[in-house]
C-alpha positions in Angstrom: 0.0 0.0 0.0 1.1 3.5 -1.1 2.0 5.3 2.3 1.7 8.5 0.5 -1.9 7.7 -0.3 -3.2 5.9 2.8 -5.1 7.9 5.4 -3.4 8.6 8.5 -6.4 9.0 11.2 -4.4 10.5 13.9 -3.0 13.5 12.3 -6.5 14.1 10.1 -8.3 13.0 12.8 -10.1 16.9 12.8 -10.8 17.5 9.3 -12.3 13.7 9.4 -14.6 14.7 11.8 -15.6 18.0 10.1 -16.5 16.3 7.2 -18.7 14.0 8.7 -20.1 16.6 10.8 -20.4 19.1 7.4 -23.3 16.1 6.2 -24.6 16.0 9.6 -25.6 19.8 9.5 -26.5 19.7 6.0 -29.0 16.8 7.0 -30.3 18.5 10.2 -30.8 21.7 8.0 -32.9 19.5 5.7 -35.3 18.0 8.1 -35.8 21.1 9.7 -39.7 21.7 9.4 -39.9 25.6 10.1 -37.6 29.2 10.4 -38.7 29.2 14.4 -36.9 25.3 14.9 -34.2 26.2 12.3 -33.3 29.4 14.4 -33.8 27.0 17.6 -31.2 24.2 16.7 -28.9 27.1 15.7 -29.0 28.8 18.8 -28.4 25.4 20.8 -25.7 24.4 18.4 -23.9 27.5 19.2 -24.7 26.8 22.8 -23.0 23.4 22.6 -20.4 24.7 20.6 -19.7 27.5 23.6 -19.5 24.7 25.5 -16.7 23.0 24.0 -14.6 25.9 23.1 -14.6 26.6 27.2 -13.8 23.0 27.8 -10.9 23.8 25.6 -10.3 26.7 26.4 -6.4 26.2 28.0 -5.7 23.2 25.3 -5.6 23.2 21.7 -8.6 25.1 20.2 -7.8 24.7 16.3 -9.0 21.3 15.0 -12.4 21.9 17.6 -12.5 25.3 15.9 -12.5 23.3 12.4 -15.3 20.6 13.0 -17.5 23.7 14.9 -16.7 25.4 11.5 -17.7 22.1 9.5 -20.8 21.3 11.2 -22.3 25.3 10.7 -20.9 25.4 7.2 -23.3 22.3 6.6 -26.3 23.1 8.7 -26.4 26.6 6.9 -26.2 25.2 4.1 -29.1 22.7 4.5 -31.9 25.5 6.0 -34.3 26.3 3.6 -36.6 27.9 5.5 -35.3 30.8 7.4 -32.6 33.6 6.4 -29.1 32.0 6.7 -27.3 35.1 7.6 -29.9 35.3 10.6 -29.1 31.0 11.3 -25.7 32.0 11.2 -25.4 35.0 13.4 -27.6 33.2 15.8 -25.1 30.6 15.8 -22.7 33.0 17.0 -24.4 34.4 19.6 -25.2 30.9 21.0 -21.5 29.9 20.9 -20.8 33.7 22.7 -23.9 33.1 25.2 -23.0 29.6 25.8 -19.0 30.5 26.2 -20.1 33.5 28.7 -22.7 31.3 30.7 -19.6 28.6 31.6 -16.6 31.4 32.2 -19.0 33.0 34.9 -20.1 29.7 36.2 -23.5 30.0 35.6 -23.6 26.7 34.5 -21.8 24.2 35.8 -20.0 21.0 33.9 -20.4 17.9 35.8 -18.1 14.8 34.2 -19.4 12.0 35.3 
């Protein structure tokens, strides 16, 4: 087998995952039935993403930054009802909210 050619999982590990999570959002953008959930699932995404970016927050950020990236690329471009800029800015402020709401330990993690 070609080494050149072969897949190497744990240094592409990242822009694995943001592929598969670029067909995710594109199919979560499909089956969404309205604007009002669209905007919903954006919001929570964000939220989630928040979440992860605080987990990581002293580590490395970059290849969480690129699946977050993939999985919005593909949700925004799978809404079809709804504005996209508005899907995407509410995106943002669900990462920002969701960021801000774990710094000030309003919400607390608990690993179990």
């Amino acid at each position: 087998m070609n080494k050149k050619a072969a897949l190497n999982f744990f240094s592409e590990w990242a822009e694995f995952f943001s592929l598969v999570l670029l067909f995710i959002g594109i199919f979560i953008g499909i089956i969404s039935p309205s604007a009002a959930i669209t905007y919903l699932v954006a919001i929570f995404a964000g939220f989630f993403a928040g979440r992860l970016l605080y987990e990581r927050k002293e580590k490395l950020k970059a290849p969480y930054l690129l699946i977050i990236i993939g999985f919005i690329m593909g949700y925004v471009i799978g809404t079809f009802y709804g504005d996209r800029r508005i899907t995407f800015i509410l995106f943002l402020i669900g990462t920002a909210l969701g960021y801000f709401l774990f710094d000030k330990k309003i919400i607390k993690d608990i690993f179990l």
